[in-house]
N, C-alpha and C positions, 0 to 999 in steps of 0.2 A: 576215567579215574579208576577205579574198583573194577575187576573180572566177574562176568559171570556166566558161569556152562550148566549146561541141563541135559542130561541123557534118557533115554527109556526105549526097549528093547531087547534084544536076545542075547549080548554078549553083557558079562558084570560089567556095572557103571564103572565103581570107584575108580580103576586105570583109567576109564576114559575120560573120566571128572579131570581127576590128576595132568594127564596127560593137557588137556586142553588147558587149565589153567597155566603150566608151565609156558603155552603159547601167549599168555596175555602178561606175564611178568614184568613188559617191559611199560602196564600201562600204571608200576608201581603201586609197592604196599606193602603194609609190616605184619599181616596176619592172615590169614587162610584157614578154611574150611569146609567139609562134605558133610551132606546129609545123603543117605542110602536107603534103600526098602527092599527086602527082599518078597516078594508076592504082599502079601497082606498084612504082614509081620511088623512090629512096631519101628518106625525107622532107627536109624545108627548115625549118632551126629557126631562127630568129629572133628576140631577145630584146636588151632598151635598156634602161638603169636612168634613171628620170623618170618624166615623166607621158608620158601615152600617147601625145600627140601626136609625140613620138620617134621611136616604132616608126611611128606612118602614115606620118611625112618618110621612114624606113628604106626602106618599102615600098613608097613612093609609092598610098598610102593603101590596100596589102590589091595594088595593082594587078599589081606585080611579082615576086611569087608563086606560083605555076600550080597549080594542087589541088582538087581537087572534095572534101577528107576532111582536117580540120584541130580542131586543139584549143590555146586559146589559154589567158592567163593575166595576171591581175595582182597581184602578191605585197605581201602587208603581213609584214614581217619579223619572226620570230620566231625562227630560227638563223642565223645569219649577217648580216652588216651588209648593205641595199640598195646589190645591184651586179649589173652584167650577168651574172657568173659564177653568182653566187647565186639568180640570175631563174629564172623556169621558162619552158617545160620543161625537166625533164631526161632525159637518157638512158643506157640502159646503156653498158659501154665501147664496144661493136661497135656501137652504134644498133639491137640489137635490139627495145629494149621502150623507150617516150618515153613521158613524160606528167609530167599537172600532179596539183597537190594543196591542199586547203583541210584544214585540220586541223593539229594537235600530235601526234608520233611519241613518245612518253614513253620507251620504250627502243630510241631510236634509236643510243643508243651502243654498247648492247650488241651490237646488230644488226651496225651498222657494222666490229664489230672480229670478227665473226664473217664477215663477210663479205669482211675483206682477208685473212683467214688462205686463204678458198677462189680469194685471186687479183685478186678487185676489187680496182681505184683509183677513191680517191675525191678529186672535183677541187672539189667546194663545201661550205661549211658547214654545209649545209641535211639536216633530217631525209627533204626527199622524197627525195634521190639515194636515202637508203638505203632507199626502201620502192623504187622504182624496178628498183634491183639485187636485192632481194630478189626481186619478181617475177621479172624475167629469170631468173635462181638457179633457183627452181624452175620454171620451161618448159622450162629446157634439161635439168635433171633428172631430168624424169620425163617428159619428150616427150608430153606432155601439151596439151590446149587453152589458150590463154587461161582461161578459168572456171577450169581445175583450178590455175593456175599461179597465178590471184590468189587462190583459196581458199584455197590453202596459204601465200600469204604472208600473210595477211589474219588468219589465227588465230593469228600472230606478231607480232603488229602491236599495241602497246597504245596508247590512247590515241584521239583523231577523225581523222576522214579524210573525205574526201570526190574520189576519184581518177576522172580521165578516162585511158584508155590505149589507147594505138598502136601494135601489134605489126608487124612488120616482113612477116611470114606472112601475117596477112592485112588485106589493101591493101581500102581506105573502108571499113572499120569501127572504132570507137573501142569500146571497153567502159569503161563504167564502177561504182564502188561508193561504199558508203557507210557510214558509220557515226557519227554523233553529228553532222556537216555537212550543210546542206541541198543535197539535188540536184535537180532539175526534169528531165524530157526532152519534148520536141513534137516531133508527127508532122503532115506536112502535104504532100500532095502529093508523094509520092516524094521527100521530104526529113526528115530529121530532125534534130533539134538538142538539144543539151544544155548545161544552166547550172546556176549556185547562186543564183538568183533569177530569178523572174519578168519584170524587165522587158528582161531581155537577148535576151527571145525573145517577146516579147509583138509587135512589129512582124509576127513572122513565122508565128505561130501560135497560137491558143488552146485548142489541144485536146493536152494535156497530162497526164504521166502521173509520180507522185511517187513516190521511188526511196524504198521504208521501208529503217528501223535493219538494218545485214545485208546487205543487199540485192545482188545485182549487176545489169548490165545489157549485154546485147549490143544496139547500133546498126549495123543498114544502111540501107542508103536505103530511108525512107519504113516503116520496119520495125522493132521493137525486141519485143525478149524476156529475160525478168526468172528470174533462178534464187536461190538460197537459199546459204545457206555450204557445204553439201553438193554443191550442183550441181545441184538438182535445181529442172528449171522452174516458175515458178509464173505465175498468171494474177492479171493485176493490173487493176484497173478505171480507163477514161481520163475526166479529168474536162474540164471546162470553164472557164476563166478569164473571171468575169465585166467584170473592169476595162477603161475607155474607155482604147486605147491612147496618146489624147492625155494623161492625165491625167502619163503619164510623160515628158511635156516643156513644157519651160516656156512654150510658149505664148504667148509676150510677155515676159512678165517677165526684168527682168535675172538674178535667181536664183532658183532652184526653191523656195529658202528664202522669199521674197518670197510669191510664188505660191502655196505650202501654207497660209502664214499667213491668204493672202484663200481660200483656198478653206473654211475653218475652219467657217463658217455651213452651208454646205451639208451639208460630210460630220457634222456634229455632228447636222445635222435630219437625214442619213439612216440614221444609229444610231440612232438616237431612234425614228424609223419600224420601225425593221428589230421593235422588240419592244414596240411601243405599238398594240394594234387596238382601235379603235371605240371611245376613249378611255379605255383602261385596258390594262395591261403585261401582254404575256402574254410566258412565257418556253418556251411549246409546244417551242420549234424552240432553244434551250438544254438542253432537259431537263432543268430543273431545277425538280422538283413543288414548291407549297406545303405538301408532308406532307413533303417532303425540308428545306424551310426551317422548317417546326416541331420538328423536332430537331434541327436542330443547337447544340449548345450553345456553341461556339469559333469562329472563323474566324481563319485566317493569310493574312495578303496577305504575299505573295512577290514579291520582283523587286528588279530591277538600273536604276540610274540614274534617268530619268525617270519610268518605269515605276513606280518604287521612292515618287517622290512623289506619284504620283496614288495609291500604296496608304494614305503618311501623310492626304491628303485626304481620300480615301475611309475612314477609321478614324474619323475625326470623325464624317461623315455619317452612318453606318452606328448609331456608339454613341450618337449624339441620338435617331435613331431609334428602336434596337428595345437591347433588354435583352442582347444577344449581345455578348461581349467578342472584342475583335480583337487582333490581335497584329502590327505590320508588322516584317518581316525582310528584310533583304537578304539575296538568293540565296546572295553567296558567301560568304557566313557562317552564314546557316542549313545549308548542305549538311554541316558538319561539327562543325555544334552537336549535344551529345548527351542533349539535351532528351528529355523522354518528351511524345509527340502526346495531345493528350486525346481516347476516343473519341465518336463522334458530333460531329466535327469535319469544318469544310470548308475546303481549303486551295483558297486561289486565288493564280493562278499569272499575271504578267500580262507580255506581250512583244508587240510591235511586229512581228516579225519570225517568232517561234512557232517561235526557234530559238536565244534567248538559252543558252550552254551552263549556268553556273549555275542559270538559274531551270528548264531544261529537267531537271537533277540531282535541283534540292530536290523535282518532279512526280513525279520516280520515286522517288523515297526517301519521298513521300506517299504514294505507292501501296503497296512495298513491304509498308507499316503498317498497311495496310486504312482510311487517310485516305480520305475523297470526295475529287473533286479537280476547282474549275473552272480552264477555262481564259479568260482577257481576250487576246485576238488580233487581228491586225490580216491575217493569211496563211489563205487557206482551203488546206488541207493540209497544213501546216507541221507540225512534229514534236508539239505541244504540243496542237496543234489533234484532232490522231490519237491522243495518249497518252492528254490528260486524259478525265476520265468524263463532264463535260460543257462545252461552248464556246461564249461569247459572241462571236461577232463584230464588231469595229469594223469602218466601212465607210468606213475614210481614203478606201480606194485605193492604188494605190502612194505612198510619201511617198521622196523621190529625196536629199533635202537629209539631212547627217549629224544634225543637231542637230533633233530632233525637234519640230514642232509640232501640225498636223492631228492625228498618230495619239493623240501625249499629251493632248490636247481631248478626242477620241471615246474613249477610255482614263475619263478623269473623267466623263462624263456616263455612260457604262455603269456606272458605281461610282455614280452618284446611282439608277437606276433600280433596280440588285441592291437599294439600300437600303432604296428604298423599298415596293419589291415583298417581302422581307423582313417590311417592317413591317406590312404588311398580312396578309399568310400568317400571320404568329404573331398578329395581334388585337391590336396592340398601336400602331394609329394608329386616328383617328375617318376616316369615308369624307369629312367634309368637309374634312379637313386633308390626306387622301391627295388629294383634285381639287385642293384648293389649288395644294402643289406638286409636282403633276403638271402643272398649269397651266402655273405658272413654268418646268418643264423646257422646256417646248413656247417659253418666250419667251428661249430662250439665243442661237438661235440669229439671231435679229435684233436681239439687244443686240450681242451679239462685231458685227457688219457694221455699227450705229452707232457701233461705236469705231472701226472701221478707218474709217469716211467720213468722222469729226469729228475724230479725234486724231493723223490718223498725220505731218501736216504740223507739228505741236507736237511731235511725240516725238523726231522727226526733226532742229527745230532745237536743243531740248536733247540730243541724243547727240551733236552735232557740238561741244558745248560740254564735255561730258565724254572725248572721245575721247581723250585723252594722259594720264588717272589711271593710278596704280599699280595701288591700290586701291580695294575697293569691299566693302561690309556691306549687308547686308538684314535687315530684322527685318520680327518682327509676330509674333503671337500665334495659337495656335488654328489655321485655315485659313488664314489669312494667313501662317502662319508654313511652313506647305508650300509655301505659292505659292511663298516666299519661296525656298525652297531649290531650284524650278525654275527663276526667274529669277537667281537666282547663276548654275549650273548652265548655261546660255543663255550666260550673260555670260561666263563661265570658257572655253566650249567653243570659241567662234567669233570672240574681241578679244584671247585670252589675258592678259587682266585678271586680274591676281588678286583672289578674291570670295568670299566667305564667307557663308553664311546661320543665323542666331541667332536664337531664339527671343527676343523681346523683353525676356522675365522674367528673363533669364541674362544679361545685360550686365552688372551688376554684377558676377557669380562671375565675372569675368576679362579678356571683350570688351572692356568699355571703356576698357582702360589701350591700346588699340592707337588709339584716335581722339585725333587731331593735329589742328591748323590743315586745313581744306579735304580732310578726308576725306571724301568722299561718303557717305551712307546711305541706300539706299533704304529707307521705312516703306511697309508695308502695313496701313489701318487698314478695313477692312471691315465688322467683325465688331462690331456697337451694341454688345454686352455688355461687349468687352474696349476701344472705342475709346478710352475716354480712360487709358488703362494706357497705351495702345501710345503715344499722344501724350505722353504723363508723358516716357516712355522718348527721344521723339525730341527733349523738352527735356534730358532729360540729355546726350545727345550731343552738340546744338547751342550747351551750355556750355562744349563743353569742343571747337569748333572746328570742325563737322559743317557738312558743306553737305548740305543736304535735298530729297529726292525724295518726295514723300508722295501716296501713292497710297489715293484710298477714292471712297466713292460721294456719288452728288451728294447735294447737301443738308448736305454737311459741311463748309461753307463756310469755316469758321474754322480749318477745316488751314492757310492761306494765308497764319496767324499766325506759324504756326511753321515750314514748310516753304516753301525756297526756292522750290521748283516744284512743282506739284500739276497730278495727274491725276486724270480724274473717272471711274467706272463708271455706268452704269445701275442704277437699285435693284432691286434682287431677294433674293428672300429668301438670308439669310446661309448658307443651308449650298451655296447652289451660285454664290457670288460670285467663288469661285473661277475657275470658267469664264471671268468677265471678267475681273479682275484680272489673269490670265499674258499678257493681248494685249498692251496696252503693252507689259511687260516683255519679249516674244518680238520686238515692233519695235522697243522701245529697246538690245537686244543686235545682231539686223541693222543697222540705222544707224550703233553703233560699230563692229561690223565693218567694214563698207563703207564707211565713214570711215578708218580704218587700213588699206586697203588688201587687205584679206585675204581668200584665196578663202573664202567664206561657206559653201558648200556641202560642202567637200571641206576641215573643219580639219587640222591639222598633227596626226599622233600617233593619228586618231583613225579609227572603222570605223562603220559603220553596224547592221552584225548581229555583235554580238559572238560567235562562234562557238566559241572556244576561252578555257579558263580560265585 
């Protein structure tokens, strides 16, 4: 949700605060701000309600700032309305203790009214003032270090957090903690840095070290050391970030959004690689045995939003394949369903980010149970990636744009391989049908790049023709019928169209009484077995005043009877047609957007790593 970077070292913070925030822009927010210190000197807080370009004009980009040890911030609103006062940082009343926060304070009132009885004022809505002042509270208390002083507020504290902090005591160093928000810190050269994602510091470092649940952390230059809620130090191992630091700019492209969509071919062939040797899937480096895939008898696919539809895609694939019944849940509704888990069950768990807060919930509350637990991730270290028992990797890369494409791509094709590799483990595909499509997976990724070089100049000119609709319907059946509720989904997030996705079979129980003259409908017909249902459906619509999008694969020529415009896929076998079928749809959503004017990458409302519940 909310950016957060932390610098200290030999080159001035403020550009590099700047700097790294503009890397997290896309995790949305309507206010920004730095705190700075030069040596000993009282720090320089600085904070603008907008986008960040604000505070660069403020500071004449980071330049008129003086500080070698700063911690910066970009707030998405969750107490208080988006305003300077409510920006971060904050500080105690005296400027003792400053800092930023990523997370929800749950009894932050309680706190707060504990906290005026001992003499604080409080001057913003926000729950960080109050963890803020609590800290200070206890420093001055118990005369105490930094560690002791956030230990103690920290066991007060319900709810997530993710805090960077600046004690007045001691000048270039920041501490930070953690708990349920993601933290990162990099060491390099007599510098150190700290953020809540990777690519805020990827410019500047790739040797990196991930703050666990609990956790704190003291930074000085070129130096960090890691203690426990007790205080007591612990030894943490620094990893490596493999990702091409360019992948985290666009590179040409007008938006990142543009850019993820054509990079889709490659990062899909190098998931694909990542667990495919010598043509056959080995999942060695997942740990997850074919003796662990012959008992289980259940699978849940968990997750939030996009995520959420590659688990309905992947439910189909999975149950054509092999005899295992599936169950798709959204995260924040499973976490407080009081279901009983069946045993010899494997829940998977699937996040872009490996820091989704529901889906990150329903993993522990799997575990709790004595569940298996995988994890679908797109973050090597992330919370999900550390908790579950075992992790598939996608290999997006960084994905910078709100509205997910690349990592939702590598997300479904990992869902095609689990299935298939499944079905082989239990004995319950022929070896010739498993090379079949195995085969087929291997040809996704040069189908997706013949639609983006043949279609995207036709998609382009029909979105300029839909750009000014109210509304928008998606049907189709089966796997079409999940695409279907991505490319709503797309369309909702980034033109704010309102857009609905329905299974095609359900029109009648109720949809159809909403289609008027010149409603649009997109059809997805893919799927041989259900295709002429789905077309059935798109004449009923079309009687009753539909204008028609229909989307299926070539050789269906006679969609063009009944749909206004028609988009064609590559043929591939139906259970991974999906792969193709969301690329229109992910270009036909950017083109309305960027027709309407709207920033593409950064929607209204909206966060990239949902962090907080």
């Amino acid at each position: 949700m909310c950016g957060i970077v932390g610098f200290t070292g030999i080159n001035q913070a403020a550009p590099i605060l700047l700097d790294g925030l503009s890397k997290l822009e896309y995790r949305g927010y309507d206010s920004a701000g730095i705190a700075v210190r030069d040596g000993s000197a009282e720090a320089e807080i600085v904070k603008a309600k907008g986008k960040l370009k604000v505070l660069r004009e403020m500071t004449n980009d980071g330049n008129a700032v003086t500080g070698t040890c700063g911690i910066g911030h970009t707030r998405w609103a969750t107490h208080g309305e988006p305003s300077t006062l409510n920006s971060h940082p904050h500080s105690s009343d005296d400027g003792n203790v400053i800092a930023v926060h990523n997370g929800i304070i749950e009894n932050y009132q309680e706190l707060r009214a504990k906290l005026i009885k001992k003499g604080y004022v409080f001057h913003s809505q926000t729950d960080t003032e109050v963890a803020v002042k609590l800290v200070d509270y206890y420093y001055k208390k118990y005369l105490g270090t930094p560690v002791d002083a956030l230990n103690h507020a920290l066991v007060r504290i319900r709810g997530s957090y993710a805090l960077a902090v600046m004690f007045r005591d001691y000048p270039e160093e920041i501490y930070a903690a953690r708990k349920d928000s993601p933290m990162i810190i990099g060491i390099k050269d007599g510098e150190s840095y700290l953020a809540s994602d990777v690519p805020a510091i990827l410019k500047y470092t790739r040797n990196v070290y991930y703050i666990g649940n609990l956790e704190l952390a003291r930074l000085t230059k070129g130096n960090v050391i890691f203690f426990n809620l007790d205080g007591e130090e612990i030894q943490k191992e620094m990893k490596t970030i493999e990702w091409d630091a360019e992948a985290a700019e666009k590179g040409g492209y007008e938006h990142f959004m543009l850019k993820e969509i054509h990079e889709q071919p490659k990062v899909v062939q190098d998931t694909i690689n990542s667990v495919m040797k010598n043509g056959t899937i080995s999942f060695d480096s997942v740990g997850l045995t074919d003796e662990d895939m012959r008992s289980i008898q259940q699978i849940y696919i968990v997750a939030c939003g996009s995520a959420y539809h590659v688990g309905v895609a992947a439910q189909y694939v999975i149950e054509s394949l092999t005899s295992v019944n599936v169950r798709v849940e959204l995260a924040s509704e499973f976490r407080y369903r009081k279901m009983k888990l069946i045993p010899d069950s494997l829940m998977i768990v699937i996040s872009q980010s490996g820091e989704t807060a529901d889906t990150l919930a329903a993993l522990r509350m799997a575990k709790d149970t004595g569940i298996k637990t995988l994890g679908i991730v797109n973050v090597v270290g992330s919370s999900i990636a550390r908790e579950a028992d075992n992790v598939l990797y996608t290999l997006a890369g960084p994905e910078i744009s709100v509205a997910t494409t690349k990592a939702y791509s590598c997300q479904l094709v990992a869902g095609y391989l689990l299935a298939l590799q499944f079905a082989k483990a239990r004995g319950e595909i022929t070896d010739a049908r498993f090379d079949q499509l195995l085969a087929e997976i291997n040809t996704i990724p040069e189908k997706i790049q013949k639609i983006l070089d043949d279609d995207k100049e036709r998609i382009q000119w029909y979105s300029a023709k839909i750009v000014n609709i109210k509304d928008a319907f998606f049907i189709g059946r089966g796997i079409d019928y999940a695409i279907g509720m991505e490319g709503s989904l797309k369309l909702k997030e980034i033109s704010y169209i309102h857009s609905e996705a329905y299974a095609a079979g359900e029109l009648k129980h109720g949809p159809i009484s909403l289609i008027e003259d010149n409603t649009v409908v997109f059809s997805i017909a893919t799927q041989r077995d259900l295709y002429e249902k789905t077309v059935s459906n798109m004449v009923e619509v079309k009687s009753r005043g539909a204008k028609l999008f229909g989307l299926t694969t070539y050789g269906n020529y006679a969609m063009e009877d009944t749909a206004d415009f028609t988009v064609y896929i590559p043929k591939i076998d139906d259970l991974f047609a999906g792969s193709l079928s969301v690329i229109p749809l992910q270009l036909l959503s950017y083109h309305v957007s960027v027709g309407k004017g709207f920033d593409v990458d950064k929607p209204r409302n909206l966060a990239k790593s949902v962090t907080v519940e």
